[in-house]
N, C-alpha and C positions, 0 to 999 in steps of 0.2 A: 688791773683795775676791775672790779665788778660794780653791777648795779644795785640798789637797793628792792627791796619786793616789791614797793608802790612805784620804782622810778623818780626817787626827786633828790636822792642822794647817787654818789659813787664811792665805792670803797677805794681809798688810793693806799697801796701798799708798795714800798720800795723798801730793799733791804740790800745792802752790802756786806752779805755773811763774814765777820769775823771767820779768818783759818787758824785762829789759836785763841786760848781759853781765855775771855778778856777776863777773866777771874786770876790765873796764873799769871797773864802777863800784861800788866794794866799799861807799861809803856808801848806793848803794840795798840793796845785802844785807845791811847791818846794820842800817836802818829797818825793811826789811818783815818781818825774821825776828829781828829782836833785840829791837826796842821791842814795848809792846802798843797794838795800835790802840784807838782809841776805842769806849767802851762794853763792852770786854772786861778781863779782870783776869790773862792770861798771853800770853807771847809765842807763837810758832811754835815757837821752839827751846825754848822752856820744855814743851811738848805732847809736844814730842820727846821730852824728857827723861825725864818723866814716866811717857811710855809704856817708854821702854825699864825702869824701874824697878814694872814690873808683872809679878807672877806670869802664866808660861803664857805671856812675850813673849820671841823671841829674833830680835835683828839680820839681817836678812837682808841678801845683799852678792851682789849679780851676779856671775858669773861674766864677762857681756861690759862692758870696758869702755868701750861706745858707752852702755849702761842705766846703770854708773855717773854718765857722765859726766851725764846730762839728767835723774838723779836725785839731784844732793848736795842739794837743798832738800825732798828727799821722805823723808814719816814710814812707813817700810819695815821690816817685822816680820813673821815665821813666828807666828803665835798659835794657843794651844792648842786643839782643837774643843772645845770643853766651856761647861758655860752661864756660868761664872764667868768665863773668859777672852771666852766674846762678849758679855758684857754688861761686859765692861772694854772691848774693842774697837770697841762702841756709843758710848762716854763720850770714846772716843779722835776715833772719828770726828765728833761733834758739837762735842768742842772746838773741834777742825780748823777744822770748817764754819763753827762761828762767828766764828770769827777770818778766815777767807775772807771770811765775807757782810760785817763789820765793815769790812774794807776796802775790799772792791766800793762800800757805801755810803760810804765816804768820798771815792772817786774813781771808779768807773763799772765798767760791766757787763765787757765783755773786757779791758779794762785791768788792771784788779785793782790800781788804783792810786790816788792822794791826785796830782791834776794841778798839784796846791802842793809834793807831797813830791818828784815827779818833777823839775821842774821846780830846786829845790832842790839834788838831787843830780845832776841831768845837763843841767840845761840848759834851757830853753824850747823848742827844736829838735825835742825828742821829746817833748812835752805832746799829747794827744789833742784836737782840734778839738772833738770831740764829747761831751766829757766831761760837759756840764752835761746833755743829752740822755740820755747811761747811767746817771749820778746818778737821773736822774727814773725809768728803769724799774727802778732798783732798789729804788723805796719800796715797791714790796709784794711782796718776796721771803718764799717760803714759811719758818717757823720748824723750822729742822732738830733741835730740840730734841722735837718734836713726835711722841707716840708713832704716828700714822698715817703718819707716814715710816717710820718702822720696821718695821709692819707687813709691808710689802710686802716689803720689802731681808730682814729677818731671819725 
């Protein structure tokens, strides 16, 4: 998140980098941001949604479009400086995060993927060797729901 120049906005930028060309393979961008991963109860674009239908949140849109282009899967919104709008933007962000870490544990740490679902939708070709490896450091990722995250951030 950054602040605006006067302070009365915040930039709220979350992005779950697509790892294959959602142009090439439109079935992996409809699994990782249309379904919901395991153990969570909303998609990615559902969180989108969500947010943009919050008081105190308005769309924001680049002006370059090299930042649109490497941002259509990112949740990108001007938010109000005020304690109702960042404690909406807290709620945004933990959604976020748990639907990130939900899929990390499903399929591994840089990948950000399901080496089942990958494989499903493009091929065995680009599965991560290493996946059962990243699986295992993600069993003790910290709980972003947790108010000593927030502490610090906010």
């Amino acid at each position: 998140m950054g602040v605006g120049a006067d302070g009365s906005k915040i930039l709220l930028y979350i992005n779950m980098d697509p790892r294959l060309s959602p142009t090439l393979y439109p079935a992996y961008l409809d699994y990782y941001y249309s379904t919901t991963p395991p153990g969570c109860s909303k998609t990615w674009q559902q969180v989108e949604q969500d947010a943009a239908a919050k008081p105190g949140f308005t769309r924001f849109t680049s002006n370059s479009l090299h930042v649109r282009q490497f941002s259509a899967t990112s949740i990108l919104f001007y938010v109000d400086f005020n304690p109702v709008s960042c404690i909406a933007a807290k709620r945004v962000v933990t959604e976020a995060s748990k639907l990130w870490l939900a899929w990390l544990a499903a399929g591994g740490v840089n990948k950000g993927t399901s080496a089942e679902a990958i494989a499903g939708v493009a091929g065995s070709s680009v599965v991560p060797s290493d996946a059962a490896e990243e699986k295992q450091v993600t069993a003790g990722v910290v709980d972003v729901s947790s108010d000593l995250c927030w502490d610090i951030v906010i």
